[in-house]
TIMI-2910 file (N, C-alpha, C, CB; in pm, 1 decimal, decimal comma, always signed):
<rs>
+----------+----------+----------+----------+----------+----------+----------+----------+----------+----------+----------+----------+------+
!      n_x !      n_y !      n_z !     ca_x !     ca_y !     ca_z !      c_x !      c_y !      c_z !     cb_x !     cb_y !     cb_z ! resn !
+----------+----------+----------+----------+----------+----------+----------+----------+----------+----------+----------+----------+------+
!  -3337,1 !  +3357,7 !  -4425,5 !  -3268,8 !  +3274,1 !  -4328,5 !  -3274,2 !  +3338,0 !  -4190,5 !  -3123,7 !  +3250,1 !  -4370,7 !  Unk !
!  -3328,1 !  +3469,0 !  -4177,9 !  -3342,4 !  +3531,0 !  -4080,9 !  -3461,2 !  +3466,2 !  -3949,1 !  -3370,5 !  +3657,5 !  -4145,2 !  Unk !
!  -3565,8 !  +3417,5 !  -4010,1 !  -3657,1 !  +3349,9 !  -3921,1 !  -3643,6 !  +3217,4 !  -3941,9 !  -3793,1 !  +3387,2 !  -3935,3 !  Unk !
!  -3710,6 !  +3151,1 !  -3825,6 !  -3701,4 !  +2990,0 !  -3842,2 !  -3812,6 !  +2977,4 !  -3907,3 !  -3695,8 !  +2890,9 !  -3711,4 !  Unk !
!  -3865,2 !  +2892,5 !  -4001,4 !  -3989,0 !  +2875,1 !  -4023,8 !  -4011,8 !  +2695,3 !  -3929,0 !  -4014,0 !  +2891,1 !  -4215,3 !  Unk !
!  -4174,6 !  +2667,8 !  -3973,3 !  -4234,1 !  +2574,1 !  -3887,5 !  -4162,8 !  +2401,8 !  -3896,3 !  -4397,4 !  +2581,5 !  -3932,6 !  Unk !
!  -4084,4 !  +2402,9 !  -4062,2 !  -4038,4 !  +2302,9 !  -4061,1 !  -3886,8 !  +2314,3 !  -3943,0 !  -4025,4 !  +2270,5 !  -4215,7 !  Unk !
!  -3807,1 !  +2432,0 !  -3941,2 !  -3688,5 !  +2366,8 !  -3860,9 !  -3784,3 !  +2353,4 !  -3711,0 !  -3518,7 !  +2485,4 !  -3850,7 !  Unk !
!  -3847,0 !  +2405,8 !  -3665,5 !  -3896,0 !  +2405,6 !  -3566,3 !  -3940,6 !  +2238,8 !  -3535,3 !  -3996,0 !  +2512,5 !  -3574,3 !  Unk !
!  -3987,6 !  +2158,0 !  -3653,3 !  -4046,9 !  +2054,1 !  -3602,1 !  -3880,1 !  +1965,5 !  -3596,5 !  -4193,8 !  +1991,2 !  -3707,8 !  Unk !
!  -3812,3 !  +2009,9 !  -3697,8 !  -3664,1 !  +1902,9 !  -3681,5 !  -3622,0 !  +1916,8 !  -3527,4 !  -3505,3 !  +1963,8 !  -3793,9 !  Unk !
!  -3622,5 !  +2044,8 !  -3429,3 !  -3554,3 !  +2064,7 !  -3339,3 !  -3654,8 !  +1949,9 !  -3250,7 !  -3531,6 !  +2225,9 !  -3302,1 !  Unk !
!  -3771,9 !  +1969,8 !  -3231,4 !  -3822,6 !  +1869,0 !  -3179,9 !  -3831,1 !  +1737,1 !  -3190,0 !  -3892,3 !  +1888,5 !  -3179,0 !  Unk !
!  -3810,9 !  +1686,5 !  -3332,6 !  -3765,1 !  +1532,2 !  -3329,7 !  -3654,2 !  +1526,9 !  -3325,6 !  -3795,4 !  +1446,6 !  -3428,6 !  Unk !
!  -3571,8 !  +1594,1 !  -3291,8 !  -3419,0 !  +1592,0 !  -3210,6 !  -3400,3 !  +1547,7 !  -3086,3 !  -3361,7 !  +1716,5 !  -3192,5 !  Unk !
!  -3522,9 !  +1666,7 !  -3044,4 !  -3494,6 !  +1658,3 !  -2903,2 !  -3617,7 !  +1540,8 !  -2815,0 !  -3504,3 !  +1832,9 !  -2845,2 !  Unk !
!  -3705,9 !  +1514,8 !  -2850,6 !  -3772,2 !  +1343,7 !  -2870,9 !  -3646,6 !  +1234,2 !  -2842,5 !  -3836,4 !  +1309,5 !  -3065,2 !  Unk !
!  -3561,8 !  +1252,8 !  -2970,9 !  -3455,4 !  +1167,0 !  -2973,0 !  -3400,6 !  +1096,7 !  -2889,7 !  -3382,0 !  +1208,6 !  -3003,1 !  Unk !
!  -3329,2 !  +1232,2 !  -2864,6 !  -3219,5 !  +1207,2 !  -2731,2 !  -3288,2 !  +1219,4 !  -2643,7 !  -3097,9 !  +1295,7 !  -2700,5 !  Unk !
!  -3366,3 !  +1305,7 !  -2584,4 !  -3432,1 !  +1258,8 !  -2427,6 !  -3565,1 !  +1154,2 !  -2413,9 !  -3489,2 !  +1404,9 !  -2349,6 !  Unk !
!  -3620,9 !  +1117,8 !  -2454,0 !  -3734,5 !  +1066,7 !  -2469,7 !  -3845,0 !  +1143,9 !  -2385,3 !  -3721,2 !   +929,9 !  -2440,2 !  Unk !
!  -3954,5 !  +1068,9 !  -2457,4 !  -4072,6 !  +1133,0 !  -2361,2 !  -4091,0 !  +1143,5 !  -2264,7 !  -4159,8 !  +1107,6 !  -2358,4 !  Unk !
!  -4071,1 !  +1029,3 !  -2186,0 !  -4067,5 !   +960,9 !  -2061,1 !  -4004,9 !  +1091,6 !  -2006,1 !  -3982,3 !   +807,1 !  -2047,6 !  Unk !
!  -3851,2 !  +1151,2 !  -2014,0 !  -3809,0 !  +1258,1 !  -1954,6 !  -3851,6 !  +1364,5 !  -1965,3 !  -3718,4 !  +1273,3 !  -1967,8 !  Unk !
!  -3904,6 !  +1401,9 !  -2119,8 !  -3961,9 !  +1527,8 !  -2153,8 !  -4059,4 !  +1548,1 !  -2068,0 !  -4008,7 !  +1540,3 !  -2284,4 !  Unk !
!  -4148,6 !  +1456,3 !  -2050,6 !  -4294,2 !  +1494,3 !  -1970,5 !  -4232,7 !  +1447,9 !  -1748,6 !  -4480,9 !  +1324,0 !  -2070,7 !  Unk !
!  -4202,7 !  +1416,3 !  -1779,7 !  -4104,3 !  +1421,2 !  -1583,2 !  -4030,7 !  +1593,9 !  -1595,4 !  -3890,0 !  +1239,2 !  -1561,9 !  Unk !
!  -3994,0 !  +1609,0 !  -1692,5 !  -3975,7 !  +1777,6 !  -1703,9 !  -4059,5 !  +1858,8 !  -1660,0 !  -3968,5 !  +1828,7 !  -1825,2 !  Unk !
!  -4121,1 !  +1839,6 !  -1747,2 !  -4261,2 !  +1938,3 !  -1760,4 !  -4352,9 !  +1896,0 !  -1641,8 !  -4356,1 !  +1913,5 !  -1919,2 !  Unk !
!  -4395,4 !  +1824,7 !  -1591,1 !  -4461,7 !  +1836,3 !  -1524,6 !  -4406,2 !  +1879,0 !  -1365,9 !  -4523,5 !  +1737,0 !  -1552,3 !  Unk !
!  -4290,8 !  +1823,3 !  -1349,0 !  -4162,4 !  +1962,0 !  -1230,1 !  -4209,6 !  +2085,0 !  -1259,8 !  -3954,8 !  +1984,7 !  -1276,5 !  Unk !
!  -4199,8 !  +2102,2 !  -1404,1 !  -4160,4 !  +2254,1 !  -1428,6 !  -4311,3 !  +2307,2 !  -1424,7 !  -4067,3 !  +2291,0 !  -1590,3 !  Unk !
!  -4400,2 !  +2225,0 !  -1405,8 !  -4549,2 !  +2279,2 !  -1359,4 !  -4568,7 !  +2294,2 !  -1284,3 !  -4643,0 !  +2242,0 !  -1367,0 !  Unk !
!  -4547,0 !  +2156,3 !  -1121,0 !  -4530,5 !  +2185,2 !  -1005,9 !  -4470,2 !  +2326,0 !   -970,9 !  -4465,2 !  +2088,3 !   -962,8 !  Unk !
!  -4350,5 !  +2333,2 !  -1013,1 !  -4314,5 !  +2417,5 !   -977,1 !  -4309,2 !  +2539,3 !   -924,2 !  -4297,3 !  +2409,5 !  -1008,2 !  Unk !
!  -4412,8 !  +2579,4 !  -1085,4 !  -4458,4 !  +2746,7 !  -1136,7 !  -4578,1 !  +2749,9 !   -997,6 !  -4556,3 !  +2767,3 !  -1356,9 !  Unk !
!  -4662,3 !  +2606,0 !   -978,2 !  -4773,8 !  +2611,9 !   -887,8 !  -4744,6 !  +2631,5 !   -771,6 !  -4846,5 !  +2513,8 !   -885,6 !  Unk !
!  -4630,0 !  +2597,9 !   -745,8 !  -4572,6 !  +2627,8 !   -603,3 !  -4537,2 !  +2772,6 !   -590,1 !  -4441,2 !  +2541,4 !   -571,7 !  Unk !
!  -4501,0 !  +2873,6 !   -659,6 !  -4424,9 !  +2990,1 !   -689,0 !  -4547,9 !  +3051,2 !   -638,5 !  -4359,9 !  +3024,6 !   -843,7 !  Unk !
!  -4681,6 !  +3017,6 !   -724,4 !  -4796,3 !  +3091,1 !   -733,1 !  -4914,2 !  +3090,6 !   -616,0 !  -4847,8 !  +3048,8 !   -852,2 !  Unk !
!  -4850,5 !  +2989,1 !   -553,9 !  -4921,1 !  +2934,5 !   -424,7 !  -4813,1 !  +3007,0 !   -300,0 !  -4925,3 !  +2731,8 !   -423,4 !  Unk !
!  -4718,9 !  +3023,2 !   -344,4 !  -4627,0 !  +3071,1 !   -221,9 !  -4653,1 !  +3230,0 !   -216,5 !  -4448,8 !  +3033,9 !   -247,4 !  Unk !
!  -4670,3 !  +3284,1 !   -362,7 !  -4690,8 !  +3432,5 !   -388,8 !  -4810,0 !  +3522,2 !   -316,4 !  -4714,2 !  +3441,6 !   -535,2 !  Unk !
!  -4883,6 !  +3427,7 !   -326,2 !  -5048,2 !  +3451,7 !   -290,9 !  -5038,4 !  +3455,6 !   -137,1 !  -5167,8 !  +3313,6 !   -349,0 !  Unk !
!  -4974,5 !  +3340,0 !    -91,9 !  -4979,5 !  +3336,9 !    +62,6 !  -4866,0 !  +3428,9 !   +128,1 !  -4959,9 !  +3181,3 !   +115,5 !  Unk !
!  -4786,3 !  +3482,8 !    +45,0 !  -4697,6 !  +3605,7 !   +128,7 !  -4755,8 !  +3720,7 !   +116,9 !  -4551,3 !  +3635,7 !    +81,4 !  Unk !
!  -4805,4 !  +3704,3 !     +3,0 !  -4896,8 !  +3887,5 !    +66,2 !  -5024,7 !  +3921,0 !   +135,9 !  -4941,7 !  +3983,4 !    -54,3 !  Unk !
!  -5054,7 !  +3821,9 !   +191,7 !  -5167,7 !  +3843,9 !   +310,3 !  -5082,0 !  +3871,8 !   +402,7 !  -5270,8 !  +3721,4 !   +357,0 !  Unk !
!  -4974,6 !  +3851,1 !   +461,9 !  -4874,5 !  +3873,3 !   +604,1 !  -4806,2 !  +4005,8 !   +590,4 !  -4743,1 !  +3749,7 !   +623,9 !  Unk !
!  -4867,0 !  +4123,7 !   +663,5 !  -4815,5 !  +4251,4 !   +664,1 !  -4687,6 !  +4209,0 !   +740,9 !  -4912,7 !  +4369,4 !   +731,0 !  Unk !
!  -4542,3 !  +4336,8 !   +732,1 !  -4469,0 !  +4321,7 !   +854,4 !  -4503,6 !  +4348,2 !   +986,5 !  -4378,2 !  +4379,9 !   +844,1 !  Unk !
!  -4643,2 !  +4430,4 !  +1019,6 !  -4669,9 !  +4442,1 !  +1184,3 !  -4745,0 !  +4285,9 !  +1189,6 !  -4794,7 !  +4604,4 !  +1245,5 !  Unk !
!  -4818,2 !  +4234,8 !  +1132,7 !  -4892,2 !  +4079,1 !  +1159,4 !  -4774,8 !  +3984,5 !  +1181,8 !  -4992,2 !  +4013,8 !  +1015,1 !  Unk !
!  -4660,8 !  +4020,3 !  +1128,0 !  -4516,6 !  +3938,3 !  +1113,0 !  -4459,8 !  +3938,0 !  +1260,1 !  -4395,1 !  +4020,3 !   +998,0 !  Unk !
!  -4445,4 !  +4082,5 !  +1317,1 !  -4389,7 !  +4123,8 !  +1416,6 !  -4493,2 !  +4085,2 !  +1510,5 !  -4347,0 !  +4258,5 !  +1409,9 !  Unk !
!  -4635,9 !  +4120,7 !  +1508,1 !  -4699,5 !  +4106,4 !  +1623,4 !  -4680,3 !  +3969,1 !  +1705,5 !  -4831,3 !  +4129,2 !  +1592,0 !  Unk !
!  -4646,5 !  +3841,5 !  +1574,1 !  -4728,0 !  +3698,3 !  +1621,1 !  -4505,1 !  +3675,3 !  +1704,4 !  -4831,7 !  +3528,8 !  +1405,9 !  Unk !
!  -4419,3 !  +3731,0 !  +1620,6 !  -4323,5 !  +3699,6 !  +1717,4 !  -4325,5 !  +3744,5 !  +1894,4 !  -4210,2 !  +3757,4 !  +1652,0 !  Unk !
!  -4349,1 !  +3885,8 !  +1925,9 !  -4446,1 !  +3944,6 !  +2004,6 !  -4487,3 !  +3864,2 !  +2125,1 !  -4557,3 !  +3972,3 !  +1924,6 !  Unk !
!  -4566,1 !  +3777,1 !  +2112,4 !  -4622,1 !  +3644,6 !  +2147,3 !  -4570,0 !  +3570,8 !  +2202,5 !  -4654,4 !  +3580,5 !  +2073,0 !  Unk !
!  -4456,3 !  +3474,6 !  +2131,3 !  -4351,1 !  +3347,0 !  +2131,4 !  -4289,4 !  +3401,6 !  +2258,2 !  -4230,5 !  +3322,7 !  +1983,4 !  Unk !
!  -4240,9 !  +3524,7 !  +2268,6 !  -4126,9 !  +3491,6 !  +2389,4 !  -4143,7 !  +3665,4 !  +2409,9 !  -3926,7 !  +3404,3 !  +2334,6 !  Unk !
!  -4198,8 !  +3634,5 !  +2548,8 !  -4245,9 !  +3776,8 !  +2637,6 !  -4088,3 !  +3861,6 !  +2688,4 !  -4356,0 !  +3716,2 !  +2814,4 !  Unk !
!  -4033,2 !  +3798,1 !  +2644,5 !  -3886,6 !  +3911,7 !  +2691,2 !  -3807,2 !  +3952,0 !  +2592,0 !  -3769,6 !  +3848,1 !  +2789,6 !  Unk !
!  -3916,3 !  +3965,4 !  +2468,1 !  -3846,8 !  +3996,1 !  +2330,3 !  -3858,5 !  +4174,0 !  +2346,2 !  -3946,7 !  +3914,5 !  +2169,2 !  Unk !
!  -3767,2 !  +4274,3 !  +2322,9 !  -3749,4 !  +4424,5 !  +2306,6 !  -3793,6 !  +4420,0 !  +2188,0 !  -3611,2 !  +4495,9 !  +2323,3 !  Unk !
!  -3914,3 !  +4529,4 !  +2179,9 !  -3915,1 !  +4574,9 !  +2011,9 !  -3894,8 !  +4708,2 !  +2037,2 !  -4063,8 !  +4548,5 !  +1908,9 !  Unk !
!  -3739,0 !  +4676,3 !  +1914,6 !  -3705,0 !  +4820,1 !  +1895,6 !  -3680,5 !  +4798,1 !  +1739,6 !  -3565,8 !  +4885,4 !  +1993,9 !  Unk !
!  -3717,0 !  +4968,9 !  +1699,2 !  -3702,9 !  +5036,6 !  +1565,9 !  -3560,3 !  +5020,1 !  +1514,4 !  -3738,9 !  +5190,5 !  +1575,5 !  Unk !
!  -3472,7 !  +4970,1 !  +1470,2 !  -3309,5 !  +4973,1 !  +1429,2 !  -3294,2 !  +5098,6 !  +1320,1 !  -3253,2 !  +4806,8 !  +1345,8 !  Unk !
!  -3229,8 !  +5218,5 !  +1307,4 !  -3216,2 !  +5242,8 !  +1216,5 !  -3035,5 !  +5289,0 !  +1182,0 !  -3325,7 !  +5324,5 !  +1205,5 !  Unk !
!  -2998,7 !  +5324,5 !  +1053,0 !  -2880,5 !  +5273,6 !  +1017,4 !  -2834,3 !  +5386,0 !  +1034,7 !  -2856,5 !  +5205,3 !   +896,6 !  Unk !
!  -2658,1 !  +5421,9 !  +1065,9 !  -2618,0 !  +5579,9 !  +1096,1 !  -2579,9 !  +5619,8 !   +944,1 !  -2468,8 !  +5606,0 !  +1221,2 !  Unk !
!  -2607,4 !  +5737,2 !   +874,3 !  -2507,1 !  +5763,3 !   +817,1 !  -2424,3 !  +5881,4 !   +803,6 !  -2532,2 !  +5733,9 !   +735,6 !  Unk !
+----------+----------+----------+----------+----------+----------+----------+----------+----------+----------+----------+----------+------+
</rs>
């Protein structure tokens, strides 16, 4: 009783068929795909941007910006 075997596994799924239908199951899943693609598309494009490429392009925007180093007392 320690493992599930393949039959409870298929009951949990015509359970859950049941009550949500497909129609929702797959509007799920396919969010929850978008999603991951967005994560993986956002991941990729933050690590090309060093913090000096970050700092340089603010730099730019507004010529009376001070760059200074902040560091914390302790």
């Amino acid at each position: 009783m320690g493992s599930l075997s393949i039959w409870h596994w298929l009951i949990v799924l015509v359970v859950v068929i049941a009550v949500f239908g497909t129609k929702k199951l797959r509007n799920v899943g396919s969010d929850l795909g978008a999603a991951v693609k967005g994560f993986k598309d956002g991941v990729k494009d933050g690590s090309t941007d060093t913090p000096q490429q970050v700092a340089n392009t603010n730099k730019a925007a507004d010529p009376n910006t001070v760059d200074v180093d902040a560091t914390t007392r302790r």
